[in-house]
N, C-alpha and C positions, 0 to 999 in steps of 0.2 A: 504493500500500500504506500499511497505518497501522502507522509504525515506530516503535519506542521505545527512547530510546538512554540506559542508564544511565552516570552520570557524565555526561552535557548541556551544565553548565555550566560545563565542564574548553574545554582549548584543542580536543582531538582530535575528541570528541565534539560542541560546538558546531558546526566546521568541517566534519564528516560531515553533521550537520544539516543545516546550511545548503546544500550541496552537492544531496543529495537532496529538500531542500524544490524546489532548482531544477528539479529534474528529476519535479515533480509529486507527491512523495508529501508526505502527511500524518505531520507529524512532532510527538513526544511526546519533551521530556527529562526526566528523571529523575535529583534532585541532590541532596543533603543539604545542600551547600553548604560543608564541610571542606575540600573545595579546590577548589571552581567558585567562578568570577563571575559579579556579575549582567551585567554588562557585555556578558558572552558570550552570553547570549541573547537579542540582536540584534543587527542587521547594520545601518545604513545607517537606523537608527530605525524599525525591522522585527522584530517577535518572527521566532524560526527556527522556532517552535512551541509549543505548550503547558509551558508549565513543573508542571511536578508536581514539589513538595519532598516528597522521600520517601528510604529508606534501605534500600538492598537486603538488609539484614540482617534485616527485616522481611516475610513475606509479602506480595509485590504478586499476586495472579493476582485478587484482584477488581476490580481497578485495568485489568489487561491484558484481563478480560472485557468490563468495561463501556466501554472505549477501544476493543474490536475490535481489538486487537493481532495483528498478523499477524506480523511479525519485530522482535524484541529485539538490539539490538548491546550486548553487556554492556562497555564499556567503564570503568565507575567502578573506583576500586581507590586503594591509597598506593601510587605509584609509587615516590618518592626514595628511594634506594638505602641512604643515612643513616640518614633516618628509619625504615624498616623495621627498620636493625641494631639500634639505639637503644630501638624500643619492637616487639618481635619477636609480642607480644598483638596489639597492636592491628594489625601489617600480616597476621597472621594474619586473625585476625577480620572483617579488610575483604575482604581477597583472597582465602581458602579457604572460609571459613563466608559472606559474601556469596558468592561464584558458587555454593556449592551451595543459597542461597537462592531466586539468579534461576533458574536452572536448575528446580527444582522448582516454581517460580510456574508458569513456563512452560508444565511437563508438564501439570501442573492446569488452566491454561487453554488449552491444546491449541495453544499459539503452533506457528505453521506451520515458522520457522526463525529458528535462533540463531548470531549473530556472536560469537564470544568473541577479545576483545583478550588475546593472548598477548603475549612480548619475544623479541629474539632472547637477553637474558640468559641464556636457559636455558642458550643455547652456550657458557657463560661459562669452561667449563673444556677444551672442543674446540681441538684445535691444526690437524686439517684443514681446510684451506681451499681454495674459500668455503663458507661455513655452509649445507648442506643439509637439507631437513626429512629425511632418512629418514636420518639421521646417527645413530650412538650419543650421547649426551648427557654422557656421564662423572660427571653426580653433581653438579649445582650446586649450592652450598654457601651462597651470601652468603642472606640473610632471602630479600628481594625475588624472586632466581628459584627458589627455592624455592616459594615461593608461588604463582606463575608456573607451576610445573611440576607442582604437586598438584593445579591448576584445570582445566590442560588433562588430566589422567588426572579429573578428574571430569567433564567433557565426555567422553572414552570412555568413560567408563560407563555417562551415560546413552547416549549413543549405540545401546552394546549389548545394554543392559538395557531399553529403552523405545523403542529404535527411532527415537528422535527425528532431526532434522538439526539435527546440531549444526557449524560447521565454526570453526575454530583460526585465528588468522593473527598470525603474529610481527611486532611491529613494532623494526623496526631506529629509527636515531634519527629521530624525526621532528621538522619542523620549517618554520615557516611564515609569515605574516603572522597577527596575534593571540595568537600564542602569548605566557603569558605570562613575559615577565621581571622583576619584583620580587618573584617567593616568596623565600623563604631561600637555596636552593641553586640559583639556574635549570640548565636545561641550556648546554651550552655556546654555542650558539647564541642565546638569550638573555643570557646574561652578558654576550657580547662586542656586544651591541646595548645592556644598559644602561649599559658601560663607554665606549663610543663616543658614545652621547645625552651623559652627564654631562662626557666630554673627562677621564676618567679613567683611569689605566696599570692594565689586565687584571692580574692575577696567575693563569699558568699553572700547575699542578703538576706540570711535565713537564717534558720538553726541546723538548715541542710536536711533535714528533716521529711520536709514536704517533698512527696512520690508523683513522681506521672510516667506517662504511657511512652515509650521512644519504641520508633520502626526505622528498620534498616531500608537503604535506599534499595536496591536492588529488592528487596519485597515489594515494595510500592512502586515499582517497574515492572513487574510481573502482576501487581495487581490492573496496572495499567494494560499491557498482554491481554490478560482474562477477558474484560471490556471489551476489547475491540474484536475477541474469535465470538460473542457471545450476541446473539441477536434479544430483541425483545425486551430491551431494558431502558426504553427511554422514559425518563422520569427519576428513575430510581436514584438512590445514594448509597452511598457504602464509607463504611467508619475505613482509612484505612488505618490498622495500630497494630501492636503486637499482642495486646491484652493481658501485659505483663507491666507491673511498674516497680520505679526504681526507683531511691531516692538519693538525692544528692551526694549525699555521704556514699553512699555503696557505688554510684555512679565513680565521682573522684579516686575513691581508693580502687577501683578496678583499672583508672587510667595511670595511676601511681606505680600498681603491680606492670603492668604493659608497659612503661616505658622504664621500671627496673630505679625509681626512685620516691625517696619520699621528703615531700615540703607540708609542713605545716598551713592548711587553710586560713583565713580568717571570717569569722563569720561577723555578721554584722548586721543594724537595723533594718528590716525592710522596708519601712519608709524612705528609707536615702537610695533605693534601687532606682530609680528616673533623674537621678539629681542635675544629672550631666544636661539634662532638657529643660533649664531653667525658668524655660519660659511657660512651662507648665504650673510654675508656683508663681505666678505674680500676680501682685495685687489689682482689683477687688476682687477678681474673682478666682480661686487658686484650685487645684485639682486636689481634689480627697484623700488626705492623706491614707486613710481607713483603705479607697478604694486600691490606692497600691496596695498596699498589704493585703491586701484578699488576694490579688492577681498573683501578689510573687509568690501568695503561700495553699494556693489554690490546687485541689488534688484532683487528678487526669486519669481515669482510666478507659480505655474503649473496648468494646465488643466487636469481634468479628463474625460473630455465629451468621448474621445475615450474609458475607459476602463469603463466607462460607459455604451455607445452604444453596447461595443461588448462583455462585461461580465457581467454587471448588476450589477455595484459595484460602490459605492460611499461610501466616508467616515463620518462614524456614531458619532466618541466623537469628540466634541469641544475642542478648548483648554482651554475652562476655566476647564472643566469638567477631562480633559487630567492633568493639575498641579496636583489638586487638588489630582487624584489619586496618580501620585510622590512624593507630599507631605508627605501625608499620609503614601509611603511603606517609604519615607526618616525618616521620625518620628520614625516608629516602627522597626525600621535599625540601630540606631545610637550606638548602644550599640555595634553590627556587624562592625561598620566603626569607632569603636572608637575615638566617636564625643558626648561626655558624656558635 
Protein backbone atom coordinates (compact mmCIF):
# COMPACT_ATOMS: atom_id res chain seq x y z
CA UNK A 1 0.00 0.00 0.00
CA UNK A 2 1.05 3.67 -0.50
CA UNK A 3 0.86 5.18 3.17
CA UNK A 4 1.37 8.41 4.30
CA UNK A 5 2.19 9.33 7.63
CA UNK A 6 1.69 12.90 8.90
CA UNK A 7 4.11 14.02 11.47
CA UNK A 8 7.01 11.57 9.67
CA UNK A 9 9.62 13.10 11.04
CA UNK A 10 8.48 12.91 14.80
CA UNK A 11 9.80 9.78 16.87
CA UNK A 12 6.33 7.78 16.50
CA UNK A 13 5.72 8.24 13.00
CA UNK A 14 9.32 7.79 11.64
CA UNK A 15 9.21 4.24 13.71
CA UNK A 16 5.75 3.39 12.20
CA UNK A 17 7.50 4.17 8.96
CA UNK A 18 10.20 2.30 9.10
CA UNK A 19 8.34 -0.75 10.56
CA UNK A 20 5.98 -0.92 7.48
CA UNK A 21 8.57 0.08 4.95
CA UNK A 22 9.66 -3.40 6.35
CA UNK A 23 6.83 -5.12 5.64
CA UNK A 24 6.61 -3.96 1.84
CA UNK A 25 4.73 -0.89 1.73
CA UNK A 26 5.48 2.39 0.19
CA UNK A 27 5.86 4.97 2.50
CA UNK A 28 5.32 8.91 2.34
CA UNK A 29 6.14 11.21 5.54
CA UNK A 30 4.75 14.37 5.86
CA UNK A 31 6.42 17.06 8.28
CA UNK A 32 6.68 20.79 8.64
CA UNK A 33 9.54 20.19 10.66
CA UNK A 34 8.32 22.07 14.22
CA UNK A 35 9.15 19.14 15.96
CA UNK A 36 10.51 16.36 13.51
CA UNK A 37 14.12 15.60 12.78
CA UNK A 38 15.82 15.02 9.85
CA UNK A 39 17.78 12.59 11.54
CA UNK A 40 14.46 10.44 11.69
CA UNK A 41 14.10 9.97 8.26
CA UNK A 42 16.43 7.38 8.06
CA UNK A 43 17.52 4.39 9.52
CA UNK A 44 20.87 2.80 9.01
CA UNK A 45 21.71 5.47 6.16
CA UNK A 46 18.25 4.59 4.41
CA UNK A 47 15.51 7.04 3.78
CA UNK A 48 12.20 5.39 5.50
CA UNK A 49 10.48 7.07 2.59
CA UNK A 50 9.69 10.06 0.62
CA UNK A 51 9.85 13.20 2.77
CA UNK A 52 7.32 15.64 1.76
CA UNK A 53 7.67 19.04 3.90
CA UNK A 54 4.20 20.19 4.14
CA UNK A 55 1.66 21.39 6.98
CA UNK A 56 -1.41 19.62 7.48
CA UNK A 57 -3.09 22.86 8.02
CA UNK A 58 -2.95 23.28 4.54
CA UNK A 59 -4.99 21.23 2.00
CA UNK A 60 -2.95 18.06 0.89
CA UNK A 61 -5.41 15.86 -1.22
CA UNK A 62 -3.54 16.97 -4.59
CA UNK A 63 -0.46 15.79 -2.83
CA UNK A 64 -2.59 12.29 -1.74
CA UNK A 65 -3.85 12.14 -5.42
CA UNK A 66 -0.97 12.28 -7.33
CA UNK A 67 1.02 9.93 -4.49
CA UNK A 68 -1.96 7.30 -4.91
CA UNK A 69 -2.50 7.56 -1.25
CA UNK A 70 -4.34 4.76 -0.04
CA UNK A 71 -4.05 5.12 3.82
CA UNK A 72 -3.09 8.21 5.85
CA UNK A 73 -1.97 7.65 9.67
CA UNK A 74 -2.44 11.24 10.93
CA UNK A 75 -0.05 11.24 13.53
CA UNK A 76 1.43 15.14 13.47
CA UNK A 77 0.20 17.40 16.39
CA UNK A 78 1.92 19.46 19.63
CA UNK A 79 1.84 16.97 21.99
CA UNK A 80 3.68 18.49 25.22
CA UNK A 81 1.27 18.94 27.61
CA UNK A 82 3.06 22.40 28.74
CA UNK A 83 3.20 23.70 25.63
CA UNK A 84 -0.35 23.22 24.79
CA UNK A 85 -1.20 25.09 28.26
CA UNK A 86 1.14 27.85 27.45
CA UNK A 87 0.02 28.80 23.97
CA UNK A 88 -3.62 27.09 23.84
CA UNK A 89 -3.94 28.81 19.76
CA UNK A 90 -1.60 27.36 18.55
CA UNK A 91 -2.16 23.57 20.03
CA UNK A 92 -5.51 24.29 18.89
CA UNK A 93 -4.76 25.15 15.59
CA UNK A 94 -2.36 22.16 15.03
CA UNK A 95 -4.51 19.53 16.67
CA UNK A 96 -8.27 20.53 15.88
CA UNK A 97 -8.17 22.64 12.68
CA UNK A 98 -5.07 20.40 11.35
CA UNK A 99 -7.10 16.93 11.73
CA UNK A 100 -10.19 18.59 10.31
CA UNK A 101 -7.79 19.54 7.43
CA UNK A 102 -6.32 16.00 6.87
CA UNK A 103 -9.52 14.56 7.22
CA UNK A 104 -11.05 16.52 4.45
CA UNK A 105 -7.94 16.06 2.14
CA UNK A 106 -8.70 12.62 2.59
CA UNK A 107 -12.50 12.71 1.63
CA UNK A 108 -11.45 14.76 -1.50
CA UNK A 109 -9.04 12.40 -2.59
CA UNK A 110 -11.06 9.31 -1.66
CA UNK A 111 -8.07 7.96 0.71
CA UNK A 112 -9.22 4.31 1.33
CA UNK A 113 -8.56 4.40 5.21
CA UNK A 114 -7.56 6.73 8.04
CA UNK A 115 -5.26 6.07 11.39
CA UNK A 116 -5.98 8.96 13.76
CA UNK A 117 -3.32 9.18 16.71
CA UNK A 118 -5.47 9.70 19.73
CA UNK A 119 -3.89 9.73 23.83
CA UNK A 120 -5.13 7.98 26.57
CA UNK A 121 -5.05 11.61 28.15
CA UNK A 122 -8.48 11.83 27.32
CA UNK A 123 -8.90 9.56 30.41
CA UNK A 124 -7.33 12.11 32.32
CA UNK A 125 -10.18 12.66 34.62
CA UNK A 126 -11.42 8.75 34.98
CA UNK A 127 -10.98 7.02 38.28
CA UNK A 128 -12.12 3.51 36.92
CA UNK A 129 -9.78 1.38 36.35
CA UNK A 130 -8.17 0.09 33.67
CA UNK A 131 -8.98 2.70 31.16
CA UNK A 132 -11.45 1.24 28.78
CA UNK A 133 -12.55 2.71 25.22
CA UNK A 134 -16.37 2.49 25.97
CA UNK A 135 -15.79 4.20 29.34
CA UNK A 136 -17.51 7.78 30.10
CA UNK A 137 -14.65 10.31 29.73
CA UNK A 138 -15.63 12.83 32.43
CA UNK A 139 -14.74 16.02 30.64
CA UNK A 140 -10.93 16.41 30.16
CA UNK A 141 -9.90 19.79 30.81
CA UNK A 142 -5.93 20.35 30.47
CA UNK A 143 -5.36 22.01 26.51
CA UNK A 144 -3.68 18.92 25.04
CA UNK A 145 -6.62 16.26 25.78
CA UNK A 146 -8.86 18.59 24.82
CA UNK A 147 -7.75 18.77 21.68
CA UNK A 148 -7.26 15.02 21.73
CA UNK A 149 -10.89 14.64 22.29
CA UNK A 150 -12.45 17.23 19.69
CA UNK A 151 -10.23 15.37 16.91
CA UNK A 152 -11.53 12.09 17.71
CA UNK A 153 -15.52 13.50 17.67
CA UNK A 154 -14.38 14.82 14.37
CA UNK A 155 -13.24 11.54 13.01
CA UNK A 156 -17.16 10.51 14.08
CA UNK A 157 -18.29 12.73 12.11
CA UNK A 158 -16.89 12.17 9.27
CA UNK A 159 -17.35 8.78 9.81
CA UNK A 160 -21.04 9.22 9.99
CA UNK A 161 -21.51 11.87 7.61
CA UNK A 162 -19.31 10.41 4.71
CA UNK A 163 -19.19 7.02 5.45
CA UNK A 164 -15.54 7.11 5.58
CA UNK A 165 -13.16 4.42 7.71
CA UNK A 166 -11.81 6.20 9.89
CA UNK A 167 -10.52 4.39 13.01
CA UNK A 168 -9.08 6.09 16.63
CA UNK A 169 -6.22 4.54 18.64
CA UNK A 170 -5.13 5.96 22.14
CA UNK A 171 -1.71 5.81 22.76
CA UNK A 172 -0.73 5.29 26.28
CA UNK A 173 3.01 6.30 26.89
CA UNK A 174 5.13 5.33 24.29
CA UNK A 175 8.58 4.68 24.08
CA UNK A 176 11.57 3.40 22.24
CA UNK A 177 14.82 3.37 20.69
CA UNK A 178 15.08 6.89 18.72
CA UNK A 179 12.87 8.53 20.57
CA UNK A 180 13.95 11.72 21.19
CA UNK A 181 15.59 13.17 24.39
CA UNK A 182 16.86 16.70 24.04
CA UNK A 183 13.44 18.70 23.23
CA UNK A 184 12.74 20.82 26.39
CA UNK A 185 10.46 18.65 28.28
CA UNK A 186 11.31 14.85 27.14
CA UNK A 187 9.01 12.36 28.30
CA UNK A 188 10.15 10.53 31.06
CA UNK A 189 11.78 7.82 29.51
CA UNK A 190 13.96 10.09 27.65
CA UNK A 191 14.90 12.34 30.41
CA UNK A 192 16.06 9.48 32.55
CA UNK A 193 18.22 8.22 29.34
CA UNK A 194 19.65 11.87 28.96
CA UNK A 195 20.24 12.12 32.71
CA UNK A 196 22.15 8.75 32.66
CA UNK A 197 24.34 9.55 29.08
CA UNK A 198 25.59 12.88 30.99
CA UNK A 199 26.12 10.80 34.71
CA UNK A 200 23.66 13.53 35.99
CA UNK A 201 21.12 13.29 39.33
CA UNK A 202 17.31 13.15 37.58
CA UNK A 203 15.12 15.49 39.35
CA UNK A 204 11.69 13.66 39.94
CA UNK A 205 8.52 15.69 40.69
CA UNK A 206 7.08 13.16 42.75
CA UNK A 207 7.78 10.68 45.28
CA UNK A 208 8.32 8.46 42.17
CA UNK A 209 5.72 6.68 43.37
CA UNK A 210 2.85 7.30 40.83
CA UNK A 211 2.51 4.19 38.17
CA UNK A 212 1.38 4.30 34.53
CA UNK A 213 0.90 2.25 31.52
CA UNK A 214 4.40 2.41 28.93
CA UNK A 215 4.14 0.54 25.38
CA UNK A 216 6.86 -0.33 23.28
CA UNK A 217 7.03 1.30 19.92
CA UNK A 218 7.38 -1.59 17.72
CA UNK A 219 3.93 -2.91 19.44
CA UNK A 220 2.11 0.14 18.44
CA UNK A 221 3.49 -0.51 14.91
CA UNK A 222 2.19 -3.72 14.70
CA UNK A 223 -0.99 -2.58 16.24
CA UNK A 224 -0.86 -0.19 13.40
CA UNK A 225 -0.35 -3.49 10.90
CA UNK A 226 -3.52 -5.03 12.40
CA UNK A 227 -5.73 -1.94 11.22
CA UNK A 228 -4.88 -1.69 8.10
CA UNK A 229 -5.14 -6.09 7.17
CA UNK A 230 -8.52 -5.75 9.09
CA UNK A 231 -11.64 -4.44 7.39
CA UNK A 232 -14.93 -3.29 9.17
CA UNK A 233 -13.67 -1.14 11.74
CA UNK A 234 -14.47 2.28 10.82
CA UNK A 235 -15.46 4.03 13.84
CA UNK A 236 -13.87 2.03 16.35
CA UNK A 237 -10.85 2.84 18.95
CA UNK A 238 -8.42 1.00 20.47
CA UNK A 239 -6.48 1.66 23.99
CA UNK A 240 -3.02 1.01 22.47
CA UNK A 241 -0.92 0.01 26.16
CA UNK A 242 0.77 -2.65 27.47
CA UNK A 243 -1.69 -3.16 30.48
CA UNK A 244 1.09 -3.20 32.79
CA UNK A 245 2.34 -0.37 34.98
CA UNK A 246 5.34 0.87 36.32
CA UNK A 247 6.21 3.32 38.58
CA UNK A 248 8.86 5.74 38.45
CA UNK A 249 11.15 4.26 40.82
CA UNK A 250 11.12 0.60 39.25
CA UNK A 251 11.16 2.57 35.89
CA UNK A 252 14.76 4.55 36.95
CA UNK A 253 16.22 1.65 38.71
CA UNK A 254 15.78 -0.60 35.66
CA UNK A 255 17.46 2.02 33.52
CA UNK A 256 20.23 2.40 36.26
CA UNK A 257 20.62 -1.69 36.10
CA UNK A 258 20.80 -1.36 31.95
CA UNK A 259 23.36 1.08 31.76
CA UNK A 260 25.49 -0.73 34.66
CA UNK A 261 25.35 2.60 37.12
CA UNK A 262 23.96 4.07 39.88
CA UNK A 263 23.11 8.12 40.75
CA UNK A 264 21.16 9.15 43.29
CA UNK A 265 17.54 10.76 42.07
CA UNK A 266 16.03 13.78 43.57
CA UNK A 267 12.61 13.82 44.05
CA UNK A 268 10.96 16.99 44.58
CA UNK A 269 7.60 19.17 44.72
CA UNK A 270 5.20 18.46 42.07
CA UNK A 271 3.82 21.76 41.86
CA UNK A 272 7.27 23.06 40.59
CA UNK A 273 6.87 20.29 37.49
CA UNK A 274 5.63 23.23 34.64
CA UNK A 275 7.97 25.92 36.32
CA UNK A 276 10.04 26.36 33.31
CA UNK A 277 6.57 27.78 31.48
CA UNK A 278 6.36 30.68 33.52
CA UNK A 279 3.84 32.13 31.95
CA UNK A 280 1.50 29.70 33.12
CA UNK A 281 1.72 31.33 36.66
CA UNK A 282 1.13 34.85 36.04
CA UNK A 283 -0.96 37.03 37.57
CA UNK A 284 -4.45 37.44 37.74
CA UNK A 285 -5.09 34.63 36.48
CA UNK A 286 -2.48 31.67 37.29
CA UNK A 287 -2.86 27.89 36.54
CA UNK A 288 -3.95 25.47 39.43
CA UNK A 289 -1.42 24.77 41.29
CA UNK A 290 -3.71 21.51 42.66
CA UNK A 291 -4.34 20.81 38.85
CA UNK A 292 -0.46 20.17 38.33
CA UNK A 293 -0.25 17.97 40.92
CA UNK A 294 -3.06 15.66 39.95
CA UNK A 295 -1.58 15.48 36.31
CA UNK A 296 2.16 14.75 37.54
CA UNK A 297 0.72 12.23 40.09
CA UNK A 298 -2.13 10.85 38.05
CA UNK A 299 -2.30 6.96 37.80
CA UNK A 300 -2.54 5.35 33.91
CA UNK A 301 -3.44 2.05 33.33
CA UNK A 302 -5.09 0.78 29.87
CA UNK A 303 -6.98 -2.37 28.73
CA UNK A 304 -6.30 -4.15 25.69
CA UNK A 305 -8.90 -6.84 25.94
CA UNK A 306 -10.88 -4.89 23.08
CA UNK A 307 -8.17 -4.79 20.48
CA UNK A 308 -7.56 -7.99 21.44
CA UNK A 309 -10.86 -9.43 20.86
CA UNK A 310 -11.20 -7.61 17.68
CA UNK A 311 -7.78 -7.60 16.01
CA UNK A 312 -5.75 -10.30 17.65
CA UNK A 313 -3.12 -8.01 19.16
CA UNK A 314 -1.49 -7.92 22.31
CA UNK A 315 1.79 -6.45 23.31
CA UNK A 316 4.84 -8.66 22.90
CA UNK A 317 8.30 -6.66 24.67
CA UNK A 318 8.34 -6.15 28.29
CA UNK A 319 9.66 -3.25 29.66
CA UNK A 320 12.49 -4.68 31.02
CA UNK A 321 13.30 -6.06 27.66
CA UNK A 322 11.95 -2.54 26.03
CA UNK A 323 15.11 -0.24 28.23
CA UNK A 324 17.22 -2.56 27.60
CA UNK A 325 16.98 -2.09 23.84
CA UNK A 326 17.02 2.03 24.48
CA UNK A 327 19.84 1.49 26.32
CA UNK A 328 21.61 -0.14 24.02
CA UNK A 329 20.79 2.29 20.76
CA UNK A 330 21.54 5.39 23.64
CA UNK A 331 25.11 3.75 24.10
CA UNK A 332 25.85 3.36 20.49
CA UNK A 333 24.23 7.00 19.92
CA UNK A 334 26.21 9.17 22.10
CA UNK A 335 28.88 10.08 19.81
CA UNK A 336 25.56 11.29 17.44
CA UNK A 337 24.02 13.38 20.73
CA UNK A 338 27.26 14.58 21.65
CA UNK A 339 27.35 12.84 25.03
CA UNK A 340 31.16 11.75 24.91
Amino acid sequence: MNILITGGAGFVGSQVGYYLKKKGHSIYLLDNMSYGHEDNLTIDGEPIGEFIHGDIRKYCDSTLKEKNIEVVLHFAGVAPLPECQEDPYNAIDNNVAGTACVLESCRLAGVKKVVFASTSAVYENCKKLPFVEHQDLFNPDLIYSLTKLQSELLCDSFVKNYDMDIVKLRFFNVYGPHQDFERKQPPLMGYIIKCLLNKTRPTFFSDGKQKRDYVYITDLANMVECVLNKDGLAGEVFNVCSGEVKSVREIYDTYQEAFGIHIDPVFSNSDKFWNKYSSLFKQPYSLNRERVIEEVNKFSEGSFEKAENMLGWKPKVGYKQGINNCVSYALSSRTRYNMT
